[in-house]
MARTI-417769 format. One record per residue: x negated, y, z negated of N, C-alpha, C in turn. Coordinates in nm, 3 decimals. Layout:
N
n_east,n_north,n_up,ca_east,ca_north,ca_up,c_east,c_north,c_up
X,Y,Z,X,Y,Z,X,Y,Z
...
This chain:
122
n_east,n_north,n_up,ca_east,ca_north,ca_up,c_east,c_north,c_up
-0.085,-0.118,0.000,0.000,0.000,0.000,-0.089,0.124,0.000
-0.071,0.241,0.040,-0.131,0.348,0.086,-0.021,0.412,0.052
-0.093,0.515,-0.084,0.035,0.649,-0.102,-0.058,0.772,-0.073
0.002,0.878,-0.045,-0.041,1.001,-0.009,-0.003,1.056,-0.142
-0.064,1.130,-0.208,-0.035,1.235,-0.324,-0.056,1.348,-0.273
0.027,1.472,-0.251,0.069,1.585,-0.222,0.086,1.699,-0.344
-0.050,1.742,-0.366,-0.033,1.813,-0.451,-0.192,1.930,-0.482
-0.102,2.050,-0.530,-0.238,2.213,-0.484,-0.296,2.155,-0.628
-0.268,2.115,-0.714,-0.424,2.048,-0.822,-0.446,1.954,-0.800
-0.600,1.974,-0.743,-0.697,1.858,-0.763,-0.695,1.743,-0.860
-0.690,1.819,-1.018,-0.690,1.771,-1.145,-0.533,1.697,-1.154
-0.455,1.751,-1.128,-0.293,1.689,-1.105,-0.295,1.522,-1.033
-0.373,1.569,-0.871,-0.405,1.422,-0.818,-0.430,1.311,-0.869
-0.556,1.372,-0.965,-0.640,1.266,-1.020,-0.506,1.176,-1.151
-0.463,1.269,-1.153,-0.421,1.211,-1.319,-0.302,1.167,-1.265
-0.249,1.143,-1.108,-0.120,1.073,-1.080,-0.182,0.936,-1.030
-0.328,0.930,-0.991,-0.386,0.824,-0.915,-0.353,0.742,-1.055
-0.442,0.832,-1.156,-0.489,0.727,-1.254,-0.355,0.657,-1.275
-0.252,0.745,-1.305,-0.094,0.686,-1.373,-0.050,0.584,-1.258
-0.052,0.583,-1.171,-0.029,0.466,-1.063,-0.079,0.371,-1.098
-0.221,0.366,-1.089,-0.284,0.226,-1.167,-0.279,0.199,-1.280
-0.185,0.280,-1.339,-0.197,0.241,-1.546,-0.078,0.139,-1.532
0.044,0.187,-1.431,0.117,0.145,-1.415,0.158,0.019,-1.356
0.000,-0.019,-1.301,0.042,-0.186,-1.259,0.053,-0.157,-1.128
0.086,-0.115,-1.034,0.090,-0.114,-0.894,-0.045,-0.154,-0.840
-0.090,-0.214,-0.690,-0.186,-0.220,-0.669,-0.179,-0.142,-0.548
-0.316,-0.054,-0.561,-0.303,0.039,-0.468,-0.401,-0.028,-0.340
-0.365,0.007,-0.207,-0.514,-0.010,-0.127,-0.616,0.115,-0.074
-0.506,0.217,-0.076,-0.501,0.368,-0.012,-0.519,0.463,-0.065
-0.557,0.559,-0.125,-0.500,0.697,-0.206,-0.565,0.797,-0.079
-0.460,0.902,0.021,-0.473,0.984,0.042,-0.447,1.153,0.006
-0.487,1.221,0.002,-0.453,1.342,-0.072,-0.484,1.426,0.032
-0.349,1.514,-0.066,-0.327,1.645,0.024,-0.336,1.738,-0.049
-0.345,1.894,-0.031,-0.356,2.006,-0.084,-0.206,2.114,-0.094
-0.157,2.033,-0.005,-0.062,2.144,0.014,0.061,2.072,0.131
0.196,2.090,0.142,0.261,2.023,0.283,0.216,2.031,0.424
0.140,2.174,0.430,0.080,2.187,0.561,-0.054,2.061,0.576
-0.110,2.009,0.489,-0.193,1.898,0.487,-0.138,1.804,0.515
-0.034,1.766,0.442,0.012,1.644,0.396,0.069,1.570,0.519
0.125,1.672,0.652,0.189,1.617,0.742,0.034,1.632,0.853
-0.036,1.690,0.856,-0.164,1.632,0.953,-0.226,1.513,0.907
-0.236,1.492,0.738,-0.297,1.342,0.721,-0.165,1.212,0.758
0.004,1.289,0.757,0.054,1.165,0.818,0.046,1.115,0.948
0.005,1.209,1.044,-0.007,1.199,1.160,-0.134,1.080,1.174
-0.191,1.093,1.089,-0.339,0.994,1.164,-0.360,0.878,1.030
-0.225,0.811,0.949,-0.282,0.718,0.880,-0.104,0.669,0.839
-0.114,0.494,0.843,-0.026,0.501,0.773,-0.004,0.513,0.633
0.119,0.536,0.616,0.126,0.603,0.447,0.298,0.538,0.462
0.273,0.449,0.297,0.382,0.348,0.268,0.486,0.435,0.162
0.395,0.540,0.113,0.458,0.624,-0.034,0.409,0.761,0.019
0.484,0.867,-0.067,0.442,1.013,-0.054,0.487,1.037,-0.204
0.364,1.123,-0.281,0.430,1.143,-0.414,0.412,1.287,-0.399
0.470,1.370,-0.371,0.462,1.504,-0.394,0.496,1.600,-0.515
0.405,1.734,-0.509,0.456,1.829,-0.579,0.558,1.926,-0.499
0.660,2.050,-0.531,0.738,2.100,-0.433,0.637,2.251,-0.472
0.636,2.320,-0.579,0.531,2.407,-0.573,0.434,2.432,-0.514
0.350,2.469,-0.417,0.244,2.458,-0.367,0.189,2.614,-0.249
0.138,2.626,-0.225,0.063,2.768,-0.138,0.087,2.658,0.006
0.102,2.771,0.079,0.112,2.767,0.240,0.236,2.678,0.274
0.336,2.526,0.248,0.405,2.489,0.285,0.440,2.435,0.124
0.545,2.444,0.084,0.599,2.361,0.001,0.638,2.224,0.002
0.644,2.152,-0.072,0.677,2.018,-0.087,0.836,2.001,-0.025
0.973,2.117,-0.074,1.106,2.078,-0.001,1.055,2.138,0.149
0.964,2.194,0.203,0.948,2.233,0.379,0.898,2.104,0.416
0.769,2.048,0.374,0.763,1.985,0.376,0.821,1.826,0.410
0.912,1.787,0.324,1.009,1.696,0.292,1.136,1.692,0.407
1.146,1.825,0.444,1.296,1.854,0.532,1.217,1.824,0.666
1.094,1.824,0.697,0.957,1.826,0.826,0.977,1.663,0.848
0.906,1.569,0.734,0.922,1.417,0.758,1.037,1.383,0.782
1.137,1.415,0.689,1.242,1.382,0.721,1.318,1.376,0.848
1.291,1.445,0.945,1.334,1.485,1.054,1.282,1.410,1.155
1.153,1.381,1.145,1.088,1.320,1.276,1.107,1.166,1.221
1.147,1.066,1.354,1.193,0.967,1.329,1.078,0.847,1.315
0.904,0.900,1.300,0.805,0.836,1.248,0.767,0.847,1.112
0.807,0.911,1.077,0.764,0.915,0.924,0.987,0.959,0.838
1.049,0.934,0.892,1.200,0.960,0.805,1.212,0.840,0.707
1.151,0.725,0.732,1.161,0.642,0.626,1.065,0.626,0.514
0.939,0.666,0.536,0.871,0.674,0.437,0.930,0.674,0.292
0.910,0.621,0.178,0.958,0.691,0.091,0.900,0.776,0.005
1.008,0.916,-0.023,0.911,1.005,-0.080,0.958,1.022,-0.279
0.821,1.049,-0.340,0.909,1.086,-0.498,0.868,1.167,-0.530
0.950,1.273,-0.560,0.829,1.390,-0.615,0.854,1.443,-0.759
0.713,1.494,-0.774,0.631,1.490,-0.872,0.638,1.625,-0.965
0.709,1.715,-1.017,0.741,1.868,-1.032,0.759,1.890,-1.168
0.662,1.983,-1.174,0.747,2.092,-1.331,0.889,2.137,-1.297
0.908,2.149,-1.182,1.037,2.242,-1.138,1.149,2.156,-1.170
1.198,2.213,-1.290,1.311,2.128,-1.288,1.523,2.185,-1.289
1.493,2.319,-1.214,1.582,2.401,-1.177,1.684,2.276,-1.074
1.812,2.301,-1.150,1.901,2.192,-1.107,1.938,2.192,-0.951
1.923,2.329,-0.859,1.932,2.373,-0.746,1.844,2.273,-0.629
1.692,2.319,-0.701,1.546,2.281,-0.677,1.610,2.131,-0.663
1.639,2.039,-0.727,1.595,1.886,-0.784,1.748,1.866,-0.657
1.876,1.942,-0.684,1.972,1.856,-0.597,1.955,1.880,-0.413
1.897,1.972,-0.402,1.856,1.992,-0.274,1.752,1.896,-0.193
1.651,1.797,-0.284,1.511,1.751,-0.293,1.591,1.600,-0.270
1.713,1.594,-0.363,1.769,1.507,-0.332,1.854,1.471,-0.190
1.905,1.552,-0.168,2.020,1.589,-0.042,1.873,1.571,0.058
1.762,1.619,0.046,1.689,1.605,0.156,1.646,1.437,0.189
1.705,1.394,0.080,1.654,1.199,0.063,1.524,1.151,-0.011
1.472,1.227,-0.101,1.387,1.169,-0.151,1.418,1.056,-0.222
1.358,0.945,-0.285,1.391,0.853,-0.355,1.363,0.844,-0.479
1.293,0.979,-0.525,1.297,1.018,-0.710,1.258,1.118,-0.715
1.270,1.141,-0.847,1.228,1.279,-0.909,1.121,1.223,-1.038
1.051,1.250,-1.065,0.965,1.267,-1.207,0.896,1.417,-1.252
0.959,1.414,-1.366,0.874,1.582,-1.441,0.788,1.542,-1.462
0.689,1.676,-1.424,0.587,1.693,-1.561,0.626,1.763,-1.661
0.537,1.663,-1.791,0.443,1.596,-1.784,0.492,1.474,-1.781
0.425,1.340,-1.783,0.521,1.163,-1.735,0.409,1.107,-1.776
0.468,0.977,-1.828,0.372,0.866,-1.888,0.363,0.802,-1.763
0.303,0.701,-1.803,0.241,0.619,-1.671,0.399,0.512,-1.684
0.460,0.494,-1.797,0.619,0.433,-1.787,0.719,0.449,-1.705
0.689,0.583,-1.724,0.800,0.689,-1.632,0.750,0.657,-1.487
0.643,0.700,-1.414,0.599,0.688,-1.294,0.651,0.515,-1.250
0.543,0.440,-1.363,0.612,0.295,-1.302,0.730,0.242,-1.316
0.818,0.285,-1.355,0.975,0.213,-1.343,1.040,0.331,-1.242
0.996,0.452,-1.199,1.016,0.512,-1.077,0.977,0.439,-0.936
0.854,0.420,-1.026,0.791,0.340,-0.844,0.851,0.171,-0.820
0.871,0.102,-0.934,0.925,-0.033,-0.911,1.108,0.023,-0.876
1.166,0.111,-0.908,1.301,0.151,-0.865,1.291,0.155,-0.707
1.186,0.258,-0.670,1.153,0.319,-0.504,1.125,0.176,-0.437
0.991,0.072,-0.445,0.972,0.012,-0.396,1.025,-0.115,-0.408
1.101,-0.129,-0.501,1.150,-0.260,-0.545,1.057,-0.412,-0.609
């Protein structure tokens, strides 16, 4: 499995990689992005089984982002979960309506992430 983590901290990345693997998943992949305007040039040239995004971010946001994959019929199934302080009820039902397949706040135990990700991936 190959997930993309989508997110403007570096330090954020690291500490969702780590929670992935605390969580028991086996990873083969970790790609990272900086921002949505990244996130959709690294989908273009790799496959990617997961997208864990933040929606906060400089230059493209995570919902522009999200409404971008969603649309093109190579990457609309992906599944995406994202990853947000933002927890404005607007923000989260729109993220939904766009089809993501979770939500997790920060901050999240590695519990939270893995019974998100065994929900997403089954």
């Amino acid at each position: 499995m190959t997930i993309l983590i989508v997110d403007d901290s570096a330090t954020m990345r690291k500490v969702i990689l780590r929670t992935i693997r605390q969580s028991g998943y086996k990873v083969d992949g970790i790609i990272e992005a900086g921002n949505g305007k990244e996130a959709l040039e690294k989908v273009k040239s790799n496959k990617i089984d997961l997208i864990m995004a933040d929606i906060n971010m400089p230059e493209m946001n995570g919902l522009e982002m999200i409404e971008i994959l969603k649309s093109l019929p190579k990457t609309r199934k992906i599944p995406i979960l994202v990853i947000s302080t933002e927890g404005a009820e607007d923000i989260v039902n729109k993220a939904k309506a766009l089809g993501v397949s979770g939500f997790v706040r920060k901050p999240f135990t590695p519990q939270t992430v893995g019974d998100t990700l065994k929900r997403v991936l089954g």
